[in-house]
C-alpha positions as CSV (number, residue, x, y, z in Angstrom):
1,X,83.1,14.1,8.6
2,X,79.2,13.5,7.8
3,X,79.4,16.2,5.2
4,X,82.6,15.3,3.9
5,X,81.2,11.6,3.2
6,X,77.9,13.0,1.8
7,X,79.6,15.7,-0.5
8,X,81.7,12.6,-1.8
9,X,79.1,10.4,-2.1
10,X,76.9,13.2,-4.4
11,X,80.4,13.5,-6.8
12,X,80.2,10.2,-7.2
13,X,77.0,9.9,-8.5
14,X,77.8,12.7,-10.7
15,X,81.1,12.1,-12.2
16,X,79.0,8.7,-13.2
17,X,76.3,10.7,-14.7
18,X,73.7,9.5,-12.6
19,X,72.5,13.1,-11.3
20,X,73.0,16.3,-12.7
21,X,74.4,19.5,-11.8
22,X,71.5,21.2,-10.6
23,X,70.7,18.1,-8.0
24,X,74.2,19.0,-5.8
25,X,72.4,20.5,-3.1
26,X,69.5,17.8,-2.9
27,X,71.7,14.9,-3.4
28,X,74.3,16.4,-0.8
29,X,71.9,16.9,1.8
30,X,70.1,13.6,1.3
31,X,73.5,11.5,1.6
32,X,74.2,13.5,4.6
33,X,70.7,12.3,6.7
34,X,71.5,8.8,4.9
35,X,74.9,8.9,6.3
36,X,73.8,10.2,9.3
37,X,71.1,7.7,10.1
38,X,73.1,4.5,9.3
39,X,76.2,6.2,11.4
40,X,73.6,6.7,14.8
41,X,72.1,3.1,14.6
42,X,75.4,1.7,14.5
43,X,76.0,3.6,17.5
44,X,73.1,2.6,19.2
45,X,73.3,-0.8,18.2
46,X,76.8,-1.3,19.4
47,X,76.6,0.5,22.6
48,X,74.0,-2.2,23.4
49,X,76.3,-5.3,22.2
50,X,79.3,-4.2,24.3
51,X,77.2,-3.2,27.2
52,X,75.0,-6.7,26.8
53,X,71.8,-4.9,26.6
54,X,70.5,-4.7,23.2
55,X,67.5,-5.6,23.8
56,X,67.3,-1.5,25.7
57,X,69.4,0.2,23.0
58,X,67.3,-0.8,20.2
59,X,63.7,-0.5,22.2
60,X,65.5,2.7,22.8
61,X,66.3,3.4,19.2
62,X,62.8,2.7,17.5
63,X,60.9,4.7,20.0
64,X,63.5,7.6,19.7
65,X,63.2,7.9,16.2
66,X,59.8,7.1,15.3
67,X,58.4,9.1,18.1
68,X,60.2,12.0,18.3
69,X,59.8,12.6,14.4
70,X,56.4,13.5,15.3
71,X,56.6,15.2,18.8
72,X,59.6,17.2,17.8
73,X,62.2,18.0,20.5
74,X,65.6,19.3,21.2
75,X,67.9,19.1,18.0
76,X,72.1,19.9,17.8
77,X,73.5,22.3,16.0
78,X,75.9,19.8,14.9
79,X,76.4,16.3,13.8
80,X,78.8,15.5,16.6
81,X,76.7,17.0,18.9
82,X,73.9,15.1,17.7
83,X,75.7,11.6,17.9
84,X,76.9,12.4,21.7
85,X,73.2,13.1,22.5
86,X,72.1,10.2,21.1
87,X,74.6,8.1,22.6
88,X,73.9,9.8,26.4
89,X,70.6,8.9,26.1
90,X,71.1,5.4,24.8
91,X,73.6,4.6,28.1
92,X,71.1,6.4,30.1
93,X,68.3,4.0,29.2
94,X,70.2,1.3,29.3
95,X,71.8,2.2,32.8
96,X,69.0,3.3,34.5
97,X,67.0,0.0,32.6
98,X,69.8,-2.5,34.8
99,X,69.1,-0.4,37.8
100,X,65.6,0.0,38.3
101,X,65.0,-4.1,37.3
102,X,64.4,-4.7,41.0
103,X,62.2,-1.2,41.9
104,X,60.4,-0.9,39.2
105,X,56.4,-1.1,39.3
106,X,53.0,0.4,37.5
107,X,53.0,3.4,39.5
108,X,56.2,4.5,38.3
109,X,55.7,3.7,35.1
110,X,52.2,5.5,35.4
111,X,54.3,8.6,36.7
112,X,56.5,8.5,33.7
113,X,53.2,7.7,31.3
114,X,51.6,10.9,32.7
115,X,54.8,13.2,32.4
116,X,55.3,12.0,28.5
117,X,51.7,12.6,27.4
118,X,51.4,16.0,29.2
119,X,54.5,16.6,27.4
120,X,52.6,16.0,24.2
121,X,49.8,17.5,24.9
122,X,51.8,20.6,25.9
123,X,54.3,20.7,23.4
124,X,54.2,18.7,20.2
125,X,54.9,19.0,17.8
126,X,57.6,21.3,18.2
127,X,59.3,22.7,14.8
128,X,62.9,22.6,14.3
129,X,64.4,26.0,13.1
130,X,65.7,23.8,9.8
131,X,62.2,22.6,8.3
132,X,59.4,25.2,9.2
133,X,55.9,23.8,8.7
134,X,52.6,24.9,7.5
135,X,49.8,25.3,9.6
136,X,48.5,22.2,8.3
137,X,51.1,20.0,8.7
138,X,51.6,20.9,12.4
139,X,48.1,19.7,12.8
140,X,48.6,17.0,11.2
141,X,51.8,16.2,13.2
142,X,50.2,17.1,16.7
143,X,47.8,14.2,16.2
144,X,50.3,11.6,14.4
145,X,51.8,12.3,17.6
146,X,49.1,12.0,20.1
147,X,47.9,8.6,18.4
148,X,52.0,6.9,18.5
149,X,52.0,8.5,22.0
150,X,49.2,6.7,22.8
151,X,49.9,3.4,21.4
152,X,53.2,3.2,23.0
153,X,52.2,3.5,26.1
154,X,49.0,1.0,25.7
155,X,51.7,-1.3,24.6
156,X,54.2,0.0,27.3
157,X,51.5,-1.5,29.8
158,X,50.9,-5.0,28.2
159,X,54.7,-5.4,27.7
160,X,54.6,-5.1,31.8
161,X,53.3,-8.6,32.2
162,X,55.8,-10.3,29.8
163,X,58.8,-8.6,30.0
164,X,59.5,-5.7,32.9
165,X,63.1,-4.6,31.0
166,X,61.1,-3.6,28.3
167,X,58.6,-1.8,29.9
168,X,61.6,-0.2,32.0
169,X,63.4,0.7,28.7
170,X,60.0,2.4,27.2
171,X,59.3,4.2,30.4
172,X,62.9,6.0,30.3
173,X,62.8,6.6,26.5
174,X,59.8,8.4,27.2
175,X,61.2,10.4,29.4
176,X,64.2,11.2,27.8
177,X,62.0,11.9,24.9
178,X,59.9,14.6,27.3
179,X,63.2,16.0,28.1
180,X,64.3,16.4,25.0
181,X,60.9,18.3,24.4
182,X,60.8,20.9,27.3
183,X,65.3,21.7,26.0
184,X,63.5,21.9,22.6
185,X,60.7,24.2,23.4
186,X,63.0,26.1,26.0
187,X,65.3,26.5,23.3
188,X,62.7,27.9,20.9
189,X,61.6,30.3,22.8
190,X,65.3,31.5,23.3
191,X,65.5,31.9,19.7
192,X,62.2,33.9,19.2
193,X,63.6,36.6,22.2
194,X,66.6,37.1,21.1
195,X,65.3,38.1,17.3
196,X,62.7,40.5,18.7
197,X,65.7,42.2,20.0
């Protein structure tokens, strides 16, 4: 569906004369992350009206995006795929933000803290299959994502004192976000055994 919208998007523009022939590729594949971007935020934002927690979803959303664009992580094979992720994680962040209101306390966010920044440390950035990097850039992308890691959580901490749902919220986005790293990496390393074969 995704592709379908991007590809008629892209003749669009062209049967206007606003791109030419040659820029089909690049103008297909830039309407599709478009498409794809705008499509994910609506999902996340309304999964947080109709479940009255949008304060979660989008905490959830800005941290999954932004941090996970430096650290890497698990990435689908297919749009649809892609959305139901994103979607599982948003309803887990927001679930387990409602039930842990009552439990939660600095040494389980510390515990979660720990478990995303050893995550980083260990793993990040980790390179999806699609865009391969230069040595450089991973560098440079390592510490991008060190620095957001460690801003978050700094923040993650101050948040604690003025508003524990949103601490909750970071706490499990990180998480989910470590997660995604480890299926990422495991996933990677799939991929590297089974062309040596």
């Amino acid at each position: 569906m995704i592709k379908l919208l991007s590809k008629g998007v892209t003749h669009f523009l062209l049967s206007k004369g606003k791109i030419e022939k040659s820029e089909i590729d690049l103008y297909n594949h830039g309407s599709e992350i478009i498409i794809s971007t705008i499509i994910g935020f609506l999902m996340v934002f309304l999964t947080g009206v109709l479940l009255s927690s949008i304060d979660s979803a989008m905490i959830f959303y800005i941290l999954f995006v932004v941090v996970r664009s430096y650290t890497g992580g698990y990435h689908a094979d297919t749009h649809l795929k892609c959305k139901l992720v994103l979607f599982f994680c948003c309803v887990t962040v927001i679930f387990f933000t409602s039930i842990l209101e009552d439990k939660y306390n600095l040494i389980m966010h510390t515990i979660y803290v720990l478990l995303f920044i050893s995550s980083v440390l260990i793993y990040a950035p980790i390179i999806n299959g699609n865009k391969p990097m230069k040595k450089e850039e991973i560098e440079r992308n390592r510490l991008k994502a060190i620095i957001i890691s460690v801003v978050v959580c700094v923040l993650s901490y101050a948040m604690y004192f003025f508003s524990l749902r949103c601490t909750i919220s970071i706490g499990i986005t990180l998480m989910i976000i470590s997660f995604l790293m480890v299926i990422g990496k495991l996933k990677e390393r799939r991929k590297l055994v089974y062309e040596k074969k």
